[in-house]
C-alpha positions as CSV (number, residue, x, y, z in Angstrom):
1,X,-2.9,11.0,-7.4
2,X,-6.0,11.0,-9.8
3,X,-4.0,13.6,-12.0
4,X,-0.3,12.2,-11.6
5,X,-1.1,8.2,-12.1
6,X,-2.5,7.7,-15.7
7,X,-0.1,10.2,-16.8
8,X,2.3,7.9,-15.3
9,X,1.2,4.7,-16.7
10,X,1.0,6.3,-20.1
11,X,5.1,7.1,-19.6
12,X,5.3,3.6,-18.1
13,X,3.8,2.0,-21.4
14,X,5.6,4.2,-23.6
15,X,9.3,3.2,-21.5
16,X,8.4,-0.3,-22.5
17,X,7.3,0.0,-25.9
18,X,9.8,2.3,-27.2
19,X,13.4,1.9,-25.5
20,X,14.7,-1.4,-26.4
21,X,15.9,-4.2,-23.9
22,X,19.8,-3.8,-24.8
23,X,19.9,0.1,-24.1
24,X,18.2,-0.5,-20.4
25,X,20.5,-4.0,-19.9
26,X,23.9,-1.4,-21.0
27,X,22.7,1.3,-18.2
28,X,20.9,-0.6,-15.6
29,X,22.0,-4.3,-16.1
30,X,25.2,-6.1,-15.0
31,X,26.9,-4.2,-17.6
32,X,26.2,-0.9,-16.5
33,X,28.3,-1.2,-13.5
34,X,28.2,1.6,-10.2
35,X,26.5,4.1,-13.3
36,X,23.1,1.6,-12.7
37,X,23.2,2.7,-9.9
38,X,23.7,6.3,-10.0
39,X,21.0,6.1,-12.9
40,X,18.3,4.6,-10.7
41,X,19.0,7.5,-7.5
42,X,18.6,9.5,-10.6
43,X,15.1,8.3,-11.8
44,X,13.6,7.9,-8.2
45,X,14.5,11.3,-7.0
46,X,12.9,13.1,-10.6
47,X,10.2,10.8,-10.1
48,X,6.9,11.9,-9.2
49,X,3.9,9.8,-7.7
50,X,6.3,8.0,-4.8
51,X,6.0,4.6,-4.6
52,X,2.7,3.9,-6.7
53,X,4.6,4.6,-9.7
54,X,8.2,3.5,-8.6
55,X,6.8,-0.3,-8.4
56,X,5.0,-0.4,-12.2
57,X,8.2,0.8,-13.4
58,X,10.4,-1.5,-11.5
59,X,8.2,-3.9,-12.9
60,X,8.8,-2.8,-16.2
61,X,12.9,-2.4,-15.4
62,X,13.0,-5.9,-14.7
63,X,11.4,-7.1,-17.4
64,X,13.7,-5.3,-19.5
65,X,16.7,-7.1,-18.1
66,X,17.7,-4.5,-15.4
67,X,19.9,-5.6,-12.7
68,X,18.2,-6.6,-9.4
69,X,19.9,-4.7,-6.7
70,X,19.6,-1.5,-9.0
71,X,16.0,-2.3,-9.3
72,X,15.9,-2.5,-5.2
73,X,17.8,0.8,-4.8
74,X,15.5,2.7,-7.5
75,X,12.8,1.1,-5.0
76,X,14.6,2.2,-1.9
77,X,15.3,5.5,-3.5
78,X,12.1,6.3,-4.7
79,X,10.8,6.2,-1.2
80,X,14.2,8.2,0.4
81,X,15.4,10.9,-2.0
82,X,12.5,12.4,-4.2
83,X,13.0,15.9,-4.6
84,X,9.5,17.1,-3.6
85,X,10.5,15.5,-0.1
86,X,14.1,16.9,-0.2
87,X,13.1,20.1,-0.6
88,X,10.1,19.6,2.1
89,X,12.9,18.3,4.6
90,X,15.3,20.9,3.6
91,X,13.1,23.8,4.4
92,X,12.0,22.4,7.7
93,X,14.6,20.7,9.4
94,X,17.7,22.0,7.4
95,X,20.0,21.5,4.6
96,X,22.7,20.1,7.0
97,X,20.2,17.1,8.1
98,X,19.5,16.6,4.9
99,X,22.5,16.6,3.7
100,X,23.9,14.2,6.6
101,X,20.7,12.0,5.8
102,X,21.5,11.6,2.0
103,X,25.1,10.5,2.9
104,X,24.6,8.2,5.5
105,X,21.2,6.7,3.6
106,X,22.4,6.2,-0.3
107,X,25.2,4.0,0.7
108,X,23.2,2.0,3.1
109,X,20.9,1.4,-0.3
110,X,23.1,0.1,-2.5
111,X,25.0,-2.1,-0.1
112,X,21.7,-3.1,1.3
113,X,20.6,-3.7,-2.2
114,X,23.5,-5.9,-3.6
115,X,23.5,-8.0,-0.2
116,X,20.1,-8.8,-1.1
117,X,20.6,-9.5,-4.5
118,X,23.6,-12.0,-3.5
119,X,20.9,-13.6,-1.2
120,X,18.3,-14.0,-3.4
121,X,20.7,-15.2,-6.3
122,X,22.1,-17.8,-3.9
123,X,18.2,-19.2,-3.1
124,X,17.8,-19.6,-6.5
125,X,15.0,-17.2,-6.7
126,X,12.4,-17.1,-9.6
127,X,9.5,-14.5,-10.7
128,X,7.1,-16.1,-12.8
């Protein structure tokens, strides 16, 4: 982790600094549709790092005017589908399982993730 996290925060500060709020709000906001979400599975599974680096750049996603249930399935994702893990889980317990676990867990994630964005939109909820 030593090696992987200011390598990481370097990216992360770079993300912020040079891609500008509309092009992440057209992908990954309510404009971006299902393809937000597709882009976030994307991100967390070619992300290394795990979750250590998966909440910095949700961080930095939100703040950028990303959607929040594509924020919680990039979250959700980044702990489910990174490669380094697929491939781990592939080799050991099969690339039926695996394939059976990715189908049955990335829907669960993004209706998981809009229910609790509905829920936390109905509260009225706030980060400062």
């Amino acid at each position: 982790m030593i090696r992987i996290l200011p390598c990481a925060f370097i990216v992360i500060g770079l993300f912020e600094v040079w891609v500008p709020r509309e092009k992440v709000e057209k992908h990954l906001g309510y404009l971006g549709g299902w393809r937000g979400y597709f882009w976030a599975i994307v991100l967390a599974g070619t992300m290394a790092g795990g979750l250590m680096v998966a909440l910095p750049v949700s961080s930095v996603l939100f703040r950028k005017g990303a959607r929040l249930s594509v924020i919680f399935t990039f979250l959700s994702a980044a702990a489910v589908v990174r490669i380094p893990m697929t491939l781990f889980e592939a080799s050991l317990l099969g690339i039926k399982f695996t394939t059976i676990r990715w189908l049955a867990s990335l829907p669960l994630i993004i209706i998981s993730s809009l229910w609790l964005e509905k829920y936390l939109v109905k509260q009225n909820f706030q980060i400062k």
